[in-house]
Backbone as XML, in Angstrom:
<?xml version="1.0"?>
<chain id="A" units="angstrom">
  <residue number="1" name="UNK">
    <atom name="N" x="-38.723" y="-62.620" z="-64.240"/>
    <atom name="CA" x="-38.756" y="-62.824" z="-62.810"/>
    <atom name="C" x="-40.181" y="-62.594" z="-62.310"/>
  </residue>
  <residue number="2" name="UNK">
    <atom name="N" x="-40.329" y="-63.494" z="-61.423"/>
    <atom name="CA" x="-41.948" y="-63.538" z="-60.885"/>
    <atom name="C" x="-42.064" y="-62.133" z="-59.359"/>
  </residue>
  <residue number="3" name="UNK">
    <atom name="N" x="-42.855" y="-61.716" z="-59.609"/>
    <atom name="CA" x="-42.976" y="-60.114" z="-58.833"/>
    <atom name="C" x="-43.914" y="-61.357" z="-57.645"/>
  </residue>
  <residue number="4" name="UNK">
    <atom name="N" x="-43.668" y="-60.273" z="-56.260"/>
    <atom name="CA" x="-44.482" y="-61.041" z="-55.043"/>
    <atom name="C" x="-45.588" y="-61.000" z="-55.054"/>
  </residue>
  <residue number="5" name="UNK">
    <atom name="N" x="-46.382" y="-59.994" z="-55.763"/>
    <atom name="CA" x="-47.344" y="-60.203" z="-56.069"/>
    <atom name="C" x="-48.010" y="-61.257" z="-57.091"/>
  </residue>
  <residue number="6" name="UNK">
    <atom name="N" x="-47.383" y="-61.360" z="-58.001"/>
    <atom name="CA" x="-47.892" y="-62.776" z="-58.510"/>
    <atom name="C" x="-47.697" y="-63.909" z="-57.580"/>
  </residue>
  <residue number="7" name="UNK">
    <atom name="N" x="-46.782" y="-64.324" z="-57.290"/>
    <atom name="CA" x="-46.592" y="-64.971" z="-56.161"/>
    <atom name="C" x="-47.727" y="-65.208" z="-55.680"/>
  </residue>
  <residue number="8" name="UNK">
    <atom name="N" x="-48.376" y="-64.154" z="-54.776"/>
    <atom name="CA" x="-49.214" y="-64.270" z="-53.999"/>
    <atom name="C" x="-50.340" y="-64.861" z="-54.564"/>
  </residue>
  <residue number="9" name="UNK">
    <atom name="N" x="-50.807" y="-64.457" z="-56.015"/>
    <atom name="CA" x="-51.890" y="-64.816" z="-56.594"/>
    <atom name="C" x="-51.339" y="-66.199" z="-56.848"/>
  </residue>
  <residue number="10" name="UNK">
    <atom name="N" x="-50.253" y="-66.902" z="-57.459"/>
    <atom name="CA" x="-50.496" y="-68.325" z="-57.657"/>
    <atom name="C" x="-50.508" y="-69.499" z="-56.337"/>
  </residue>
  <residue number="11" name="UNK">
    <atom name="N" x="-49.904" y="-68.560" z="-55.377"/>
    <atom name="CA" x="-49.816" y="-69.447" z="-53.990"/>
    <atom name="C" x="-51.441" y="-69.599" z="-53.254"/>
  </residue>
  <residue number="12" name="UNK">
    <atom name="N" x="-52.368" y="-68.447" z="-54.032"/>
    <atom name="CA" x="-53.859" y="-68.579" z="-53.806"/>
    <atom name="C" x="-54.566" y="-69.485" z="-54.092"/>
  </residue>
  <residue number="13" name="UNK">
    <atom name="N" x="-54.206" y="-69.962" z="-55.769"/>
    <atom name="CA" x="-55.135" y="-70.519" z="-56.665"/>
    <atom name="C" x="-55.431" y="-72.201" z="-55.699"/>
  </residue>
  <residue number="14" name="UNK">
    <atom name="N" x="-56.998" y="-72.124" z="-56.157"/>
    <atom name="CA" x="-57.862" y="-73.170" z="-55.023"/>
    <atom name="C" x="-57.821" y="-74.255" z="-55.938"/>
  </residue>
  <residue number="15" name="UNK">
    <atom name="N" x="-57.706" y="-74.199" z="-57.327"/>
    <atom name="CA" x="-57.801" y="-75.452" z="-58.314"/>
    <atom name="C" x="-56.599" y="-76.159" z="-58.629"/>
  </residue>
  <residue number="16" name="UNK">
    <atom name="N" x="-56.198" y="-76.930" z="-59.175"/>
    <atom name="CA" x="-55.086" y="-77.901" z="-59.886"/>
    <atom name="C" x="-54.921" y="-76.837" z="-60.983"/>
  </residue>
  <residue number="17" name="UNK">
    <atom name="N" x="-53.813" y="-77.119" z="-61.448"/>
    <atom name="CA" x="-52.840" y="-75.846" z="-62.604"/>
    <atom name="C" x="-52.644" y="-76.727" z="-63.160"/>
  </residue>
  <residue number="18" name="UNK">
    <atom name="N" x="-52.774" y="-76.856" z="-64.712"/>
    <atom name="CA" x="-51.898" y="-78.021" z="-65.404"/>
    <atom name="C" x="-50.412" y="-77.494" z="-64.909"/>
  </residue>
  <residue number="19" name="UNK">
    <atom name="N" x="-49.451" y="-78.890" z="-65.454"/>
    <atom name="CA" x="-48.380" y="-78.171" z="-65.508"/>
    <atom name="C" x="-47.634" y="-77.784" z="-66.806"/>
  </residue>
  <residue number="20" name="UNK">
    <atom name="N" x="-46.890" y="-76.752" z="-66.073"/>
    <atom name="CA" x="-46.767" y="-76.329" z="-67.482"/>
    <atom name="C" x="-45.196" y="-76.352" z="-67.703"/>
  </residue>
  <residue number="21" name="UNK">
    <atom name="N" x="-44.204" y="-76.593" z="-67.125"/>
    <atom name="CA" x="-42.877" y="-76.859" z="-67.182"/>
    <atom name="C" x="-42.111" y="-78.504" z="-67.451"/>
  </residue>
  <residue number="22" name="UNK">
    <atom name="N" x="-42.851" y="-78.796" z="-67.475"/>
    <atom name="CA" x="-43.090" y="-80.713" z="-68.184"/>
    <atom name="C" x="-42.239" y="-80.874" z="-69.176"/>
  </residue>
  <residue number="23" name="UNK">
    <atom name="N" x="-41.056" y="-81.542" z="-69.662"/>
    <atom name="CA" x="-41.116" y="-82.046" z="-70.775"/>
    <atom name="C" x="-41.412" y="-83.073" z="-71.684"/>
  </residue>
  <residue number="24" name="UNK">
    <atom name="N" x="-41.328" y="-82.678" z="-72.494"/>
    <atom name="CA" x="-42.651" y="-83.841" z="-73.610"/>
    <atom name="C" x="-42.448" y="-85.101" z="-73.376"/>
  </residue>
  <residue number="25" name="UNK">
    <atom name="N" x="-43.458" y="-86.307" z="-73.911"/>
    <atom name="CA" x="-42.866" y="-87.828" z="-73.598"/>
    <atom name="C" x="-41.892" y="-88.201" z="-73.670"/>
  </residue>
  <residue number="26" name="UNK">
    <atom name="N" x="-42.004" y="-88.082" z="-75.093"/>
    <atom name="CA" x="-40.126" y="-88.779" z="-75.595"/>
    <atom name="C" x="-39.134" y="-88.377" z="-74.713"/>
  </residue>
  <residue number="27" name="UNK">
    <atom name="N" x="-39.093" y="-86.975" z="-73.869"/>
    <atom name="CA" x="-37.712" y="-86.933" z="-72.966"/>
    <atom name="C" x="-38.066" y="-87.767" z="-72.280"/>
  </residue>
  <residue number="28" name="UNK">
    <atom name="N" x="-39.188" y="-87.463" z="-71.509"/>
    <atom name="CA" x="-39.190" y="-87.855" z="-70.034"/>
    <atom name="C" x="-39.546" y="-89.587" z="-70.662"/>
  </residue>
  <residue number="29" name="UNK">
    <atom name="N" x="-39.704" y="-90.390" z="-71.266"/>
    <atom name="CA" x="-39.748" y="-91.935" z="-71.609"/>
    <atom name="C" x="-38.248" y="-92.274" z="-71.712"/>
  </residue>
  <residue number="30" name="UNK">
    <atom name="N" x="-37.449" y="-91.229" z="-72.098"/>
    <atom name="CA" x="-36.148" y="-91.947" z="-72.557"/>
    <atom name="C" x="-34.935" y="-91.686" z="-71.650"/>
  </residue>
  <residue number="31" name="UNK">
    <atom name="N" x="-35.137" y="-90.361" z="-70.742"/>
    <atom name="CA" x="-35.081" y="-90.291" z="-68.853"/>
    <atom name="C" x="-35.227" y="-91.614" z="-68.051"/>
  </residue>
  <residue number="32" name="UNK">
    <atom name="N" x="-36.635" y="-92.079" z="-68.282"/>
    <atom name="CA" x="-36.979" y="-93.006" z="-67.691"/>
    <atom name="C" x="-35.776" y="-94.501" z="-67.983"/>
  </residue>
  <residue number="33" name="UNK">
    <atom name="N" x="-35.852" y="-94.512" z="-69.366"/>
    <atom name="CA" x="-34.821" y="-95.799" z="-69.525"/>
    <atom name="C" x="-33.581" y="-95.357" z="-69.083"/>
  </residue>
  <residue number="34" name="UNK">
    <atom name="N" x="-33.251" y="-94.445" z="-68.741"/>
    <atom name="CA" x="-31.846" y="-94.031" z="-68.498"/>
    <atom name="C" x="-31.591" y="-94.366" z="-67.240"/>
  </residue>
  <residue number="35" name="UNK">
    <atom name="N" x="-32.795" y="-94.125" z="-66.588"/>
    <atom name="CA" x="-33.106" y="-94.173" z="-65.234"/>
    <atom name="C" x="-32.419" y="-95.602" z="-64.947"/>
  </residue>
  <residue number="36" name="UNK">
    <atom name="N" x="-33.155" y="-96.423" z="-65.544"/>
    <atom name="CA" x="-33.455" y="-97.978" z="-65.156"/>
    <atom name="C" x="-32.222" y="-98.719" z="-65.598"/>
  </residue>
  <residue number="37" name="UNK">
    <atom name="N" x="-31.652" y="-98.142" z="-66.539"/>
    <atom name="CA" x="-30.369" y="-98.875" z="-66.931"/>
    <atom name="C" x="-29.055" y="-98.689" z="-65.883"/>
  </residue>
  <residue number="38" name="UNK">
    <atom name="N" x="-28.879" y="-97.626" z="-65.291"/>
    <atom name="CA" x="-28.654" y="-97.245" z="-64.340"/>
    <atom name="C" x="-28.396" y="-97.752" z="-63.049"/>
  </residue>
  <residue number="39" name="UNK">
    <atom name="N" x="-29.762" y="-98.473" z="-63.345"/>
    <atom name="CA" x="-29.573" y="-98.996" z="-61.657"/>
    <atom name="C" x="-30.719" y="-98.511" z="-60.645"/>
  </residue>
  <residue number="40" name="UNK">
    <atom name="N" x="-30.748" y="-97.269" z="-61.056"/>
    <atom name="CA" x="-31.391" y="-96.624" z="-59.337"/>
    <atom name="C" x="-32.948" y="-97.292" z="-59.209"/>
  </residue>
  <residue number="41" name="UNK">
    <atom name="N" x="-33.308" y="-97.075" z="-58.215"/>
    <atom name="CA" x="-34.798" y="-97.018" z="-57.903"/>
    <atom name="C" x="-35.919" y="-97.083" z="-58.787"/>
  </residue>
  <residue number="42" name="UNK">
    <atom name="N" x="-36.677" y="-97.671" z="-58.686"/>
    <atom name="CA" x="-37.686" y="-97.656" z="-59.499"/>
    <atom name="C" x="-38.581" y="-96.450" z="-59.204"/>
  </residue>
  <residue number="43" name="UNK">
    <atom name="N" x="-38.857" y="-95.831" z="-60.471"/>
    <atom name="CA" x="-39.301" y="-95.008" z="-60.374"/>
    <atom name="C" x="-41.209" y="-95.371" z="-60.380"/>
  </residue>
  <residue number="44" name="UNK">
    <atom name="N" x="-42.105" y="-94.445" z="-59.631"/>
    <atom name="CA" x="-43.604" y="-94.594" z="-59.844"/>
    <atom name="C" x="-44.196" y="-93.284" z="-60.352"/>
  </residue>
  <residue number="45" name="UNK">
    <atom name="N" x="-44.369" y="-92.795" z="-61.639"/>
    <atom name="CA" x="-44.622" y="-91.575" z="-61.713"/>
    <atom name="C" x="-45.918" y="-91.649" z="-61.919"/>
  </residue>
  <residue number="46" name="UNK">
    <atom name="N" x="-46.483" y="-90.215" z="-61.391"/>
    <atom name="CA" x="-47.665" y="-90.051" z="-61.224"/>
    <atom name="C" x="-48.014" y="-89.134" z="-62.555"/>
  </residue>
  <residue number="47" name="UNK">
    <atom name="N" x="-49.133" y="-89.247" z="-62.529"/>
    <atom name="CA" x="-50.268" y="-88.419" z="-63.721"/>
    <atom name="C" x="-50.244" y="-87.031" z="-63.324"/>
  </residue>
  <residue number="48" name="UNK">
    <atom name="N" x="-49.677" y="-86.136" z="-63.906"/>
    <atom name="CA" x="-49.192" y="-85.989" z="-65.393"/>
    <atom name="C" x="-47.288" y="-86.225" z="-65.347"/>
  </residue>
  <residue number="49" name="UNK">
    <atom name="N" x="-47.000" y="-86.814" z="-65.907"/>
    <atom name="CA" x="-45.618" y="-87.115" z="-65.637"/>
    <atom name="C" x="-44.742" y="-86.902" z="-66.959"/>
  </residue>
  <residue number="50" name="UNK">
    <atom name="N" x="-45.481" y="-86.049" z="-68.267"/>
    <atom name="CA" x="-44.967" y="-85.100" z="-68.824"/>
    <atom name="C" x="-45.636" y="-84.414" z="-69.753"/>
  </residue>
  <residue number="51" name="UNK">
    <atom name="N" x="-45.259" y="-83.649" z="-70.568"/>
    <atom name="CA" x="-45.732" y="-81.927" z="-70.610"/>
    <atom name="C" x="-46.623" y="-82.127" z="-71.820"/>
  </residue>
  <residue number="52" name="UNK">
    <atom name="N" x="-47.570" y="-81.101" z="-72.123"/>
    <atom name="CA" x="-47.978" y="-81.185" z="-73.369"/>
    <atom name="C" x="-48.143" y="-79.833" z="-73.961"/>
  </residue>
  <residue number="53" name="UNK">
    <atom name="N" x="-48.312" y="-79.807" z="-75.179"/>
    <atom name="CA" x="-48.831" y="-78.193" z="-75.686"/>
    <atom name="C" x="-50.003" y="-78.147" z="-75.506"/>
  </residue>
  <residue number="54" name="UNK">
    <atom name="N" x="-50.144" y="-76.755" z="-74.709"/>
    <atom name="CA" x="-51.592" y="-75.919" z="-74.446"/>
    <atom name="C" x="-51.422" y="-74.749" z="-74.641"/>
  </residue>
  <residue number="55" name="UNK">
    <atom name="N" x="-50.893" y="-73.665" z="-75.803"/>
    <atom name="CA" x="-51.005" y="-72.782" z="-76.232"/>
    <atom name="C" x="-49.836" y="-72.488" z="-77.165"/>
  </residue>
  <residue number="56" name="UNK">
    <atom name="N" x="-49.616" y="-71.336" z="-76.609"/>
    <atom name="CA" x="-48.329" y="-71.051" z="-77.423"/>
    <atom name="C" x="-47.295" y="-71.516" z="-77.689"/>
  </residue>
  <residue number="57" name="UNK">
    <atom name="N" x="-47.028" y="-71.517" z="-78.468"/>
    <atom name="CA" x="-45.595" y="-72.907" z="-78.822"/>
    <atom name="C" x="-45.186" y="-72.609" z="-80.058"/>
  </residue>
  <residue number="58" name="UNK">
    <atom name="N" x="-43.772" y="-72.260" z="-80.433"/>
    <atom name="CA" x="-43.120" y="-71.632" z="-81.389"/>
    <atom name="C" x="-42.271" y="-73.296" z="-81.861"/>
  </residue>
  <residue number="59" name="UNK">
    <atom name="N" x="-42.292" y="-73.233" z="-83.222"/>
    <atom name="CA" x="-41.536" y="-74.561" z="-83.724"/>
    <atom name="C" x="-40.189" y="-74.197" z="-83.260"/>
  </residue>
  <residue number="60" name="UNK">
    <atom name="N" x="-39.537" y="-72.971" z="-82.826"/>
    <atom name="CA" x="-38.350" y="-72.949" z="-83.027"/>
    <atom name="C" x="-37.573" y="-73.684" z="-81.273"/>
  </residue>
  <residue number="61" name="UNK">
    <atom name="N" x="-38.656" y="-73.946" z="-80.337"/>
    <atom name="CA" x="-38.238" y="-74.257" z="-79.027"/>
    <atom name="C" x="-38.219" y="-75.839" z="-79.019"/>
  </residue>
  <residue number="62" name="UNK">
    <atom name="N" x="-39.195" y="-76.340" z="-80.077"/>
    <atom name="CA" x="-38.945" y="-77.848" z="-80.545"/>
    <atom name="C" x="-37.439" y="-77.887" z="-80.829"/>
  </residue>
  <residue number="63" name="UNK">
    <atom name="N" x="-37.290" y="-77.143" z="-81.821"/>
    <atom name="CA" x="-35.545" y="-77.309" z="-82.106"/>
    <atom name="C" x="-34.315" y="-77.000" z="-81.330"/>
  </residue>
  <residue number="64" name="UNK">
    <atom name="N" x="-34.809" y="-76.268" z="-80.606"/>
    <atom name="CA" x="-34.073" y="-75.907" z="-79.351"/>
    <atom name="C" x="-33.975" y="-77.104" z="-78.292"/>
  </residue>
  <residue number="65" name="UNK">
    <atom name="N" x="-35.229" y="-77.853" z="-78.002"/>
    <atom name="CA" x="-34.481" y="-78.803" z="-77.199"/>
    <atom name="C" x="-33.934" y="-80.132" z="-78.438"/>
  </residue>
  <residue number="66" name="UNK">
    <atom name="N" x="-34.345" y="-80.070" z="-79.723"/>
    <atom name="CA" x="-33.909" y="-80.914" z="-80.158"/>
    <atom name="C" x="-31.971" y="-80.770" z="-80.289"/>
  </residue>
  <residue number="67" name="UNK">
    <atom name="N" x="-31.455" y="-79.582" z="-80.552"/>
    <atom name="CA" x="-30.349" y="-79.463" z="-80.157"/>
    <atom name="C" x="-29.402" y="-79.612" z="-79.303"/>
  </residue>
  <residue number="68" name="UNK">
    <atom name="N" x="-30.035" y="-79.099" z="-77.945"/>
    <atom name="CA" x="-29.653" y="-79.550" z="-76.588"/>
    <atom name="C" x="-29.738" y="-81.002" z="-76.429"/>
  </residue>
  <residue number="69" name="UNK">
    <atom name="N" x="-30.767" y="-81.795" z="-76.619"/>
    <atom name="CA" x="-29.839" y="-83.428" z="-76.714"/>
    <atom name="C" x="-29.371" y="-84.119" z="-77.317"/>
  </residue>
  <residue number="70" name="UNK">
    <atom name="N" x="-29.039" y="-83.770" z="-78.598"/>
    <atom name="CA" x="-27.981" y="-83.667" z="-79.119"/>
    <atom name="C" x="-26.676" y="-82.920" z="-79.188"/>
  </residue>
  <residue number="71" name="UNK">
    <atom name="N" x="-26.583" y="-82.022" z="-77.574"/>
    <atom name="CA" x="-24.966" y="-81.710" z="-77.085"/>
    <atom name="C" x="-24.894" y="-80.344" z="-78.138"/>
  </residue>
  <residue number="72" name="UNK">
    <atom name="N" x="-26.047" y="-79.598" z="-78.612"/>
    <atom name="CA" x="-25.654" y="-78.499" z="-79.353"/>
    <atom name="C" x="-26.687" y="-77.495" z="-78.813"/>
  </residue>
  <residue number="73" name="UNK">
    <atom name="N" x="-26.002" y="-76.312" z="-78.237"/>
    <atom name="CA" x="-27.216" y="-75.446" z="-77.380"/>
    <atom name="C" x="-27.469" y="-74.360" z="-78.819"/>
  </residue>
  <residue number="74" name="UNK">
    <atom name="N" x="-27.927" y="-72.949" z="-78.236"/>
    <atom name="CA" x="-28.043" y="-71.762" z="-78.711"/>
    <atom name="C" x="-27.251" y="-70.771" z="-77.882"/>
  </residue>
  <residue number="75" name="UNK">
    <atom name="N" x="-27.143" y="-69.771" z="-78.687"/>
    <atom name="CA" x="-25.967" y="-68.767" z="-77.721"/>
    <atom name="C" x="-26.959" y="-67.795" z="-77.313"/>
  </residue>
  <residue number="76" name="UNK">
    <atom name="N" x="-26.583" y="-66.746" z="-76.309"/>
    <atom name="CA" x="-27.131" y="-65.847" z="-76.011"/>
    <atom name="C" x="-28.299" y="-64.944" z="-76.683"/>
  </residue>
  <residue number="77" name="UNK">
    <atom name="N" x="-27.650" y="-64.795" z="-77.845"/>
    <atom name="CA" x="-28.641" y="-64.543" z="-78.496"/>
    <atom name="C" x="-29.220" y="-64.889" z="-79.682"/>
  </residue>
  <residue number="78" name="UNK">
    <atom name="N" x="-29.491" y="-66.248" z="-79.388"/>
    <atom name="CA" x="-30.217" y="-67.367" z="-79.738"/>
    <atom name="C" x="-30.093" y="-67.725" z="-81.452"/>
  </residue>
  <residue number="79" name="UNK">
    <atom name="N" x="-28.820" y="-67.804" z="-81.513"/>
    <atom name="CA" x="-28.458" y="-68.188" z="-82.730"/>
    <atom name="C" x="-27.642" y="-69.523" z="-82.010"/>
  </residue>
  <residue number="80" name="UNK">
    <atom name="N" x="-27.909" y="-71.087" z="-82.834"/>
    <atom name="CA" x="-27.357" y="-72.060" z="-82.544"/>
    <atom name="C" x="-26.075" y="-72.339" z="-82.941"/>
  </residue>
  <residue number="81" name="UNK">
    <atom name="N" x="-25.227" y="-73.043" z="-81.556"/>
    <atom name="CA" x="-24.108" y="-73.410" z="-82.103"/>
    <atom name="C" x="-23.428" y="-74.372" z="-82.378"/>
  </residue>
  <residue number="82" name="UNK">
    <atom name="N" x="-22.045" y="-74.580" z="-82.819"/>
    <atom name="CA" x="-21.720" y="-75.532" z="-83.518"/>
    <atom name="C" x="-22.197" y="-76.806" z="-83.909"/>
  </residue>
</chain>
């Protein structure tokens, strides 16, 4: 949980932040066709319109979303299931 004081410091910052909650192409490209098959609106996404690695990054969160779209999460305490 973010304390108000951080808060305060990121509601300060004077520069552009990458972002950092993005997900990688392949979701957000295959979002996109989902999008469009769909029907809705055309979408115009702007730069950066998904995520990249800039630091820390554990192989095991690759597999983690690779599970989740494939309909198989992790449990609480992060052992995957069925």
């Amino acid at each position: 949980m973010i304390s108000l004081r951080d808060a305060g410091v990121l509601q300060s910052m004077k520069g552009n932040m990458t972002p950092l909650a993005l997900p990688k192409r392949e979701y957000m490209e295959r979002a996109q066709k989902i999008w469009h098959e769909l029907g809705l609106p055309t979408l115009r996404p702007q730069s950066p319109w998904f995520g990249s690695v800039i630091g820390d990054w554990l192989p095991q969160w690759d597999e983690a979303a690779k599970r989740a779209v494939a309909g198989r999460g992790i449990n609480r305490y992060g052992r995957p299931t069925a």
